[in-house]
C-alpha positions in Angstrom: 7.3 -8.2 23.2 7.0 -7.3 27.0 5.9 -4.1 27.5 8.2 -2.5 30.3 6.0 -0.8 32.6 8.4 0.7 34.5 9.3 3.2 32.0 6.4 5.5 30.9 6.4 8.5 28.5 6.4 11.9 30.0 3.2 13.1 27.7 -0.3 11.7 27.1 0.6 8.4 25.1 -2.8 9.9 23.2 -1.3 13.3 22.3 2.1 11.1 21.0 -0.1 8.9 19.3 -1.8 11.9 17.7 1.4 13.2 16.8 3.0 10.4 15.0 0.1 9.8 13.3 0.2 13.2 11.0 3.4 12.0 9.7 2.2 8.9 8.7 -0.5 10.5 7.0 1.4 12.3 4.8 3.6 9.9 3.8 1.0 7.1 2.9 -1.5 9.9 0.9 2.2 11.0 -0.8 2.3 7.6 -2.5 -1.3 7.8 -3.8 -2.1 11.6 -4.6 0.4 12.3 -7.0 -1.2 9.3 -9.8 -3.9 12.0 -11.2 -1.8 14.4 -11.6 0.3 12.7 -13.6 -0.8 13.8 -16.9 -0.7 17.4 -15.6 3.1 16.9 -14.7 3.6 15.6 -17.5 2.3 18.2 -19.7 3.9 20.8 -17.8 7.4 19.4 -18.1 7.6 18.5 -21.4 7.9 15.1 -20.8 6.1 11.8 -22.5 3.7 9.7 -20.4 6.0 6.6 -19.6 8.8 9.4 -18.4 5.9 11.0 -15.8 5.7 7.2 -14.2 9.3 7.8 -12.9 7.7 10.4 -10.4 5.8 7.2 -9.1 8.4 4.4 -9.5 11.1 6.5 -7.9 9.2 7.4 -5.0 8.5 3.7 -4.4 11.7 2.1 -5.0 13.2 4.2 -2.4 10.6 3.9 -0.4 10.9 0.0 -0.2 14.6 0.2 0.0 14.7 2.1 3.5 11.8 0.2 5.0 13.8 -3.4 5.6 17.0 -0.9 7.2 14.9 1.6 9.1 14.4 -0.6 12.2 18.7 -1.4 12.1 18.7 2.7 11.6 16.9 3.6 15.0 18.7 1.4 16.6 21.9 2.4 15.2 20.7 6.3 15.7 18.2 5.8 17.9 14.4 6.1 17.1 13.4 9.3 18.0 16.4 11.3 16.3 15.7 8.8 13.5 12.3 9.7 13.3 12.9 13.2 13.5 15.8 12.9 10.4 13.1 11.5 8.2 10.1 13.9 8.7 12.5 17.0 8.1 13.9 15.1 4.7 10.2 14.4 3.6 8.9 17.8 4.0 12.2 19.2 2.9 12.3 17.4 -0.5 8.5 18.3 -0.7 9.4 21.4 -1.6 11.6 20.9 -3.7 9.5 18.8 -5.8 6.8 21.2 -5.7 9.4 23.8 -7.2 11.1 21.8 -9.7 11.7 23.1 -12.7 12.3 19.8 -15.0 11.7 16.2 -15.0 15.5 15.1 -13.7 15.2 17.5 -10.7 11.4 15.9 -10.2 12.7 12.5 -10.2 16.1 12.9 -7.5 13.6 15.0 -5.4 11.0 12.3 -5.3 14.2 9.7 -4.6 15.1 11.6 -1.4 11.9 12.2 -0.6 10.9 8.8 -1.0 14.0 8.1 1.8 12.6 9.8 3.9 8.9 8.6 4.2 9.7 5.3 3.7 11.4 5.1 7.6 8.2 6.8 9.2 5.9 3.9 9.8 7.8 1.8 10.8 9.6 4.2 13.5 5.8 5.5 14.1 4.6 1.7 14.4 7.1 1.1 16.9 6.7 4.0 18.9 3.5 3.3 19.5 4.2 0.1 20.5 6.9 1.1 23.0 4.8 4.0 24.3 1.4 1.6 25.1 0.7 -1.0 27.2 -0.3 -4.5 25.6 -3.6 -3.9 26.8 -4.2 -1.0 24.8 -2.1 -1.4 22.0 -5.4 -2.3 19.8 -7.1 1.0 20.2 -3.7 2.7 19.4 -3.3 0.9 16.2 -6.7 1.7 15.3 -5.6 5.6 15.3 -2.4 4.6 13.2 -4.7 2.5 11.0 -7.1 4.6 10.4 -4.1 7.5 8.8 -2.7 3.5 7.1 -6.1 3.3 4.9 -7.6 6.0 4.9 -5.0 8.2 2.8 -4.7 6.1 -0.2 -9.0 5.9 0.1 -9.0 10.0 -0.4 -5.9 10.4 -2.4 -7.1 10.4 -6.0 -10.1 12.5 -4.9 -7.7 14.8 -3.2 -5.1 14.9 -5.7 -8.0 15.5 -8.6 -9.1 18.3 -6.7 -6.4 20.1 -6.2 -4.9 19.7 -9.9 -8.4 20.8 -10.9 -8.5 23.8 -8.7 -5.1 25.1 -8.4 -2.1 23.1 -10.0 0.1 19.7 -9.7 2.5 22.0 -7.9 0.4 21.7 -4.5 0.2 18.4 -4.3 3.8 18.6 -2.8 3.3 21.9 -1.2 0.5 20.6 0.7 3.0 18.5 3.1 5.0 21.6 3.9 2.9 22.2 7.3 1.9 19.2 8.1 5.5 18.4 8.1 6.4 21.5 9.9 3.9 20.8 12.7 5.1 17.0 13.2 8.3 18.1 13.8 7.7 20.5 16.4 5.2 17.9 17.8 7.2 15.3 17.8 11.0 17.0 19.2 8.4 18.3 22.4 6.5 14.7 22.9 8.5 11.5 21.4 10.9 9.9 23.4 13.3 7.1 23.5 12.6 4.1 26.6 15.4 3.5 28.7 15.7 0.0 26.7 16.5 1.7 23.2 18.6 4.4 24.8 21.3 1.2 25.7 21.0 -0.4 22.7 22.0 2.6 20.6 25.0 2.7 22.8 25.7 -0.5 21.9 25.1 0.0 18.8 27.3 2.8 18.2 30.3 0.5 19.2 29.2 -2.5 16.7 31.0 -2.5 13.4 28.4 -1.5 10.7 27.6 -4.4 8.3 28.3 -2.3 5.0 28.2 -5.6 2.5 24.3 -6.0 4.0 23.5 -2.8 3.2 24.2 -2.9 -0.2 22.8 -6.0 -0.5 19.3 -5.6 0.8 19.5 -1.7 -0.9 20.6 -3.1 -4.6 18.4 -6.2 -4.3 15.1 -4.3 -2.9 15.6 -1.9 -5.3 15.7 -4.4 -8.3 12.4 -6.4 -7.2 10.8 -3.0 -6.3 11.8 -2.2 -9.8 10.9 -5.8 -11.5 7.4 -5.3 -10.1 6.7 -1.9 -10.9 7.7 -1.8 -14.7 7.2 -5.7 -15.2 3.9 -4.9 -16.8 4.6 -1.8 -18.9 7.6 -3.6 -20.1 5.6 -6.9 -21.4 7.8 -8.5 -18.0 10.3 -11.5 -19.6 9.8 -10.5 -23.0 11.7 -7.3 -22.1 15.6 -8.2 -22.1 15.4 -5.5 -18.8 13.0 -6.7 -17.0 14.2 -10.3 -17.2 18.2 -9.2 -16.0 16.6 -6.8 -13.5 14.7 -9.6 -11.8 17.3 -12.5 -12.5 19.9 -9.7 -10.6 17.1 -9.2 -7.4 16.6 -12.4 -7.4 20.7 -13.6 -6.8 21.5 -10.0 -4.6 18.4 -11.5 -1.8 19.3 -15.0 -1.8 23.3 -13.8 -1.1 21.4 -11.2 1.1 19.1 -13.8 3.0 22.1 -16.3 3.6 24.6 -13.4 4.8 22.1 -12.1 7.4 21.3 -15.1 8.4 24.6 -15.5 9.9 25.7 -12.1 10.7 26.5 -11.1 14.5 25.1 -8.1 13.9 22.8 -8.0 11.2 21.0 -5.1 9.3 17.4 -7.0 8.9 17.4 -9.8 11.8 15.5 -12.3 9.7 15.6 -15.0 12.4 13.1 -13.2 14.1 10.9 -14.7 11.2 11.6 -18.2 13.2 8.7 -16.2 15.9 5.4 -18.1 15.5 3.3 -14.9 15.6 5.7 -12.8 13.7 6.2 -15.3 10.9 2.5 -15.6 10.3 1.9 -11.9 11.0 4.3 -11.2 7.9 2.6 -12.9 5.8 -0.9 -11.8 6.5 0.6 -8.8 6.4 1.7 -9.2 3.0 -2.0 -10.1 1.8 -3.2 -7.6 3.3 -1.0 -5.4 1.3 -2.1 -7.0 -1.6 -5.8 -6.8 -1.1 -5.7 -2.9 -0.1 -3.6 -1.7 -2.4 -4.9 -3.5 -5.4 -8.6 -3.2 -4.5 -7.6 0.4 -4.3 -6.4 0.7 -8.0 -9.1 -1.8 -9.4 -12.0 0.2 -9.0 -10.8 3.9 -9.9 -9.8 1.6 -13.5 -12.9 -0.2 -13.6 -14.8 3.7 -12.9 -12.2 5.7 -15.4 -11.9 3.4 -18.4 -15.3 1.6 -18.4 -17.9 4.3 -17.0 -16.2 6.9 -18.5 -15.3 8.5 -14.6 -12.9 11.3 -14.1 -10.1 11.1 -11.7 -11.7 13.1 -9.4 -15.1 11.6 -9.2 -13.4 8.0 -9.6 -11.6 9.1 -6.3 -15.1 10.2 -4.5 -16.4 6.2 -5.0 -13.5 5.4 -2.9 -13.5 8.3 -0.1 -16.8 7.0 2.1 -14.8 3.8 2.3 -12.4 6.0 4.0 -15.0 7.2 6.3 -16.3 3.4 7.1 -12.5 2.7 7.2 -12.2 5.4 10.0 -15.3 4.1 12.4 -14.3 0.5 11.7 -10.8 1.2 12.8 -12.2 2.5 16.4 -14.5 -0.8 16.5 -12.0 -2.5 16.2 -9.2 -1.4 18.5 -12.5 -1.9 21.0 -13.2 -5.4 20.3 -9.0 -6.5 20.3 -8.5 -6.1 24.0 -12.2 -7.7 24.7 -11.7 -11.2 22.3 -9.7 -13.5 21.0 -7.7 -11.6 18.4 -7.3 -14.3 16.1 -11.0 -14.8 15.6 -11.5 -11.2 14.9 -8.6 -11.7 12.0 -10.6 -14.8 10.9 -14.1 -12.7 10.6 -12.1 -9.7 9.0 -11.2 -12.1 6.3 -14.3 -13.5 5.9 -16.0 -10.1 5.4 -13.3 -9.2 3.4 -13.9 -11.9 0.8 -17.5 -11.7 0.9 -17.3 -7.7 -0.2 -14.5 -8.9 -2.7 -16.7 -11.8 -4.5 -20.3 -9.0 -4.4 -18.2 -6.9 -6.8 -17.9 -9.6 -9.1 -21.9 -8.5 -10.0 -20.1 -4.7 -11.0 -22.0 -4.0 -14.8 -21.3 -1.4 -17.2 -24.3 -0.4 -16.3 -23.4 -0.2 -12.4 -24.4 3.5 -10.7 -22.6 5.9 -8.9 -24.4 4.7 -5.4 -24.5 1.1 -5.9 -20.2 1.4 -6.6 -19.9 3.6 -3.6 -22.1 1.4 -1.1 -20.2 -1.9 -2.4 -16.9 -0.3 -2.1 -17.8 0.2 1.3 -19.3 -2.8 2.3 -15.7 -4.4 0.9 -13.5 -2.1 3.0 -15.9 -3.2 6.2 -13.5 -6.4 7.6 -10.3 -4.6 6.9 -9.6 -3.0 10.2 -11.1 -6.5 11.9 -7.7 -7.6 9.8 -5.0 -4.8 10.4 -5.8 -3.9 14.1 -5.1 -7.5 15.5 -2.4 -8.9 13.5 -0.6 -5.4 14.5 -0.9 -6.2 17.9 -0.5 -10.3 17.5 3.1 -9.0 15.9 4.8 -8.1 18.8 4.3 -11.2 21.0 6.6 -13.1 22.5 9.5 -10.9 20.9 11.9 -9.0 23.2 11.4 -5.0 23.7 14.5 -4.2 22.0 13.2 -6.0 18.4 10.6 -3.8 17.9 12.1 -1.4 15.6 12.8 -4.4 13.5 9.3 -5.9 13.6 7.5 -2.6 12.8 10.2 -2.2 9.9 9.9 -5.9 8.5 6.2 -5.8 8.9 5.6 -2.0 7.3 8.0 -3.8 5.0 6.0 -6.7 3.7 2.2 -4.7 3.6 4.5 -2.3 0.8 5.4 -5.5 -1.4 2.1 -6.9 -1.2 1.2 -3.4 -2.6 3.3 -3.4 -4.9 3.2 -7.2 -5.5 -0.7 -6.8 -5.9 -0.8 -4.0 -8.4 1.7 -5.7 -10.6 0.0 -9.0 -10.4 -3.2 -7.7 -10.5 -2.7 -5.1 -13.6 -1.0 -8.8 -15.7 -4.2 -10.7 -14.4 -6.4 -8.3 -16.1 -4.3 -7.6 -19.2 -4.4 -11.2 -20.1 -7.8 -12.3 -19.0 -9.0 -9.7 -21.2 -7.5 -10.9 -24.4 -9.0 -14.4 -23.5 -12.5 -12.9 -22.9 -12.0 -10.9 -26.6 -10.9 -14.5 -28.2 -14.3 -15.9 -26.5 -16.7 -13.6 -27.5 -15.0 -12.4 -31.0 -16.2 -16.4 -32.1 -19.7 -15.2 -31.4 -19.2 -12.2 -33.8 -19.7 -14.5 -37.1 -21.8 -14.4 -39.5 -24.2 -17.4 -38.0 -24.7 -15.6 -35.0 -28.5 -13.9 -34.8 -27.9 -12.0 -32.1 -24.6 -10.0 -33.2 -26.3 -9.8 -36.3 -29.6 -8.7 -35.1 -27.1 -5.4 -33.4 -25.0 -4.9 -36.2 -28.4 -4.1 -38.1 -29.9 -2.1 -34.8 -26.9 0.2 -34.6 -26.9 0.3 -38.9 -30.5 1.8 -38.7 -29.8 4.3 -35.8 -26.8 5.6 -38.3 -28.7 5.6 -41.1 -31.5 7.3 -39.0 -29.1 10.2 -38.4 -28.0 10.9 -42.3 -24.9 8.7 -42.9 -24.7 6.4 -46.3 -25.3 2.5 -46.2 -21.8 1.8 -46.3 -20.1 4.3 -43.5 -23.3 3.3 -41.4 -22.1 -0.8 -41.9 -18.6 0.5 -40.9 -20.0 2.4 -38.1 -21.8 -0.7 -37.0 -18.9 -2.9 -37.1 -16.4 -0.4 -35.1 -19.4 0.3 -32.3 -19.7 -3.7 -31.7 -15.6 -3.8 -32.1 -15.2 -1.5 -29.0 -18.5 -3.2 -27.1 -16.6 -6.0 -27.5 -13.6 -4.6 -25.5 -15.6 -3.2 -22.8 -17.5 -6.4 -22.0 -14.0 -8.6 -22.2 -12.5 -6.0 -20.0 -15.3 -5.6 -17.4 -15.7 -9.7 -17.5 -11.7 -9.6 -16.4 -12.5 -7.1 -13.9 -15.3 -9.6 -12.3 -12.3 -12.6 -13.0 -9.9 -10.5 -10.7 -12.3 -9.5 -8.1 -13.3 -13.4 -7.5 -9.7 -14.2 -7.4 -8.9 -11.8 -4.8 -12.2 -13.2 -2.7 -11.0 -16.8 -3.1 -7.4 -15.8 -1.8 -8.4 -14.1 0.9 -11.1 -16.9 2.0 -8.5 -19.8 2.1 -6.5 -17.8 4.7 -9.2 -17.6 7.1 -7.4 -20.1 9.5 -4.4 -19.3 9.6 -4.7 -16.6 12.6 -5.0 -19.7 14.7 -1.5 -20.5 14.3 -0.5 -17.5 16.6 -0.1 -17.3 20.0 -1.8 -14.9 22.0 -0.6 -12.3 24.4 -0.7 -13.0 28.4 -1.8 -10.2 30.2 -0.9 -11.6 33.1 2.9 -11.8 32.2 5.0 -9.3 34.0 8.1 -7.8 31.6 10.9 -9.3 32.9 14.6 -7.2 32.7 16.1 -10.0 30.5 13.1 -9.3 27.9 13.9 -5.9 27.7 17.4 -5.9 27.7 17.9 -9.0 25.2 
């Protein structure tokens, strides 16, 4: 993309930058702080376990529905009023989740709410792209970034406090000012260019493409669905699951082949032809993958191995935040100063080397050690998001960059949610295997299980109970040992898994092209 330096925003592009950066705080620590709270909800609602996961899902479906449209939307709108719309229907519907009074009303509140978040990165990602020079577009990324990571890092710890302290109710409440203060912010400081101001013109005289909307809206929705109950639903061995997925499947092929060829489409998919964009999307996508799911492994790993709470599973993760946070600044630093590609390539490499030293996690593992790993894994990230965000808008006219924000914001959510899914099967079934392979040391000819069904017999004899509730006893005790050691041995099985998947794309970065600084922005590029 060209950056038209004849236009420049009437504010500090810092202070905007700032600005649009609160939103998108809120909205990404939304989508992570609610999951401890859960069983609070729950309780206080009347309402079973698997019904409290609606909270989540819903949030997310709708979510992932608006985030392939939102880029067609600011055009169609224009950004800024766009932009605006969606913080005041976030904040809006944040209170009225935070006062609902039953699980229904929870649910449609979380839906609308969920509408609105899902269009402010990629209106934030673009603004910032529109309001910076290519030059300086790292270090701006870096200060998106940083709110990008960093909230799902603190959310759990947040969350646990505040359900601890005061009640699930806040967790919602909390986004009231926030919200209030990014509107007001961002109505004084963000601004459409000249370029976007035409093309909503142009826009508003186009015939809007209603059989793509319900296309990508139905068909999102169903993958975004498949992937988030696939699990919990034992995925094709649940009639459900399999038509939910067979229906996304058809709705985003008719979906892919009737954009494809529309005048005027709602996702321009060609834009996927773009070297750098093409590859971006798809790093993009692992990248989603690896946050996301790393995020979730270890607050598991803490809760149902260690014996964690929420709230002190969440503290393992929030100095990762912090190392998150410094990283991001390094790296917006390094990405005007060398080869951006290279510095994606390192990211990876770090990446995978923190993923594959968490394989040696024990049930035995302290508080410290966790922390300082989880930090050291978190290190490359920023080396990763920081120049692939920049790489994205290269070579792609001005006017496209609602779209590639949207399409990229887009695919880092599906890897999320891709991840998680994946992720949560991986361990489910490696963890039978593991139970299968060590139960066939649990025989009678083995000295060793022998030698501690007789250690633990003694201790329960030692402590008053009869020979035969002290065998029982024995047998149960190496039962659930049995469990944890399959379970933490699947743990260590996904953990080299995501190493070895981030390794192999080490180089492909070198397949984009990288930006000339010495390229002027032509009018044809920002009017195309």
């Amino acid at each position: 993309m060209a950056y038209d330096s004849s236009w420049k925003p009437k504010y500090n592009p810092w202070a905007i930058a700032l600005t649009v950066t609160l939103a998108t705080f809120m909205e990404v620590l939304d989508t992570s702080i609610a999951n401890v709270a859960l069983p609070h909800i729950a309780g206080s609602l009347g309402a079973s376990q698997e019904e409290a996961t609606w909270i989540l899902t819903s949030y997310l479906v709708s979510s992932a529905i608006v985030l392939p449209i939102s880029g067609w939307l600011s055009n169609r709108f224009g950004r800024k009023r766009y932009y605006l719309t969606c913080v005041a229907i976030f904040t809006i519907f944040s209170f009225v989740c935070g006062i609902a009074p039953s699980l229904p009303i929870l649910i449609i509140a979380r839906i609308l709410q969920g509408a609105g978040g899902g269009g402010l990165a990629s209106s934030e990602q673009a603004i910032l792209a529109d309001t910076f020079p290519v030059e300086k577009r790292g270090q701006a990324f870096a200060v998106y970034g940083m709110a990008v990571v960093v909230a799902p890092a603190i959310g759990p710890t947040l969350g646990g406090w505040i359900t601890d302290n005061f009640n699930w109710h806040w967790i919602f409440f909390i986004n009231i000012p926030i919200g209030i203060l990014s509107m007001w912010l961002s109505a004084r400081m963000v601004e459409d260019p000249p370029y976007l101001k035409a093309r909503v013109k142009e826009a508003s005289k186009a015939r809007i493409d209603f059989t793509g909307l319900v296309l990508v809206a139905s068909g999102v929705g169903c993958l975004e669905f498949f992937l988030d109950k696939g699990q919990e639903k034992d995925w094709f061995g649940d009639p459900m699951i399999t038509a939910v997925a067979c229906l996304a499947a058809v709705l985003l092929v008719i979906f892919i082949f009737w954009e494809w060829h529309h005048e005027d489409p709602i996702v321009d998919l060609k834009l996927l032809k773009n070297r750098n964009f093409g590859t971006a999307v798809f790093l993009q996508l692992i990248l989603g993958m690896v946050l996301f799911g790393s995020t979730v492994l270890i607050p598991q790993y803490l809760q149902t191995l260690l014996g964690y709470s929420a709230e002190r599973a969440g503290m393992v993760l929030s100095p990762g935040g912090f190392v998150l946070m410094a990283m991001m600044m390094v790296a917006g630093r390094l990405v005007s100063k060398f080869d951006p590609r290279m510095l994606v390539c390192i990211g990876y490499g770090l990446t995978a080397a923190g993923l594959y030293n968490l394989t040696r996690l024990s049930l035995d593992s302290s508080f410290g050690t966790i922390t300082l790993w989880r930090a050291l894994q978190v290190i490359g990230l920023p080396l990763v998001f920081i120049p692939i965000s920049t790489l994205n808008y290269v070579g792609v006219p001005a006017s496209k960059s609602n779209q590639i924000s949207s399409l990229s914001n887009f695919a880092r959510n599906l890897g999320g949610s891709a991840g998680t899914a994946l992720l949560t099967t991986f361990l489910a079934r490696t963890a039978q295997t593991h139970q299968t392979q060590l139960a066939a040391n649990t025989g009678p000819g083995s000295i060793g299980y022998q030698s501690y069904i007789a250690t633990i017999t003694a201790a329960a004899r030692a402590h008053g109970m009869s020979a035969l509730g002290a065998a029982q006893y024995a047998v149960g005790s190496s039962y659930q040992e049995m469990l944890r050691q399959a379970s933490m041995l699947s743990y260590k099985n996904a953990f080299a898994v995501l190493a070895a998947a981030i390794a192999v794309l080490m180089p492909l970065p070198f397949l984009m092209r990288l930006p000339s600084k010495a390229a002027k922005p032509s009018p044809e590029a920002a009017a195309h």
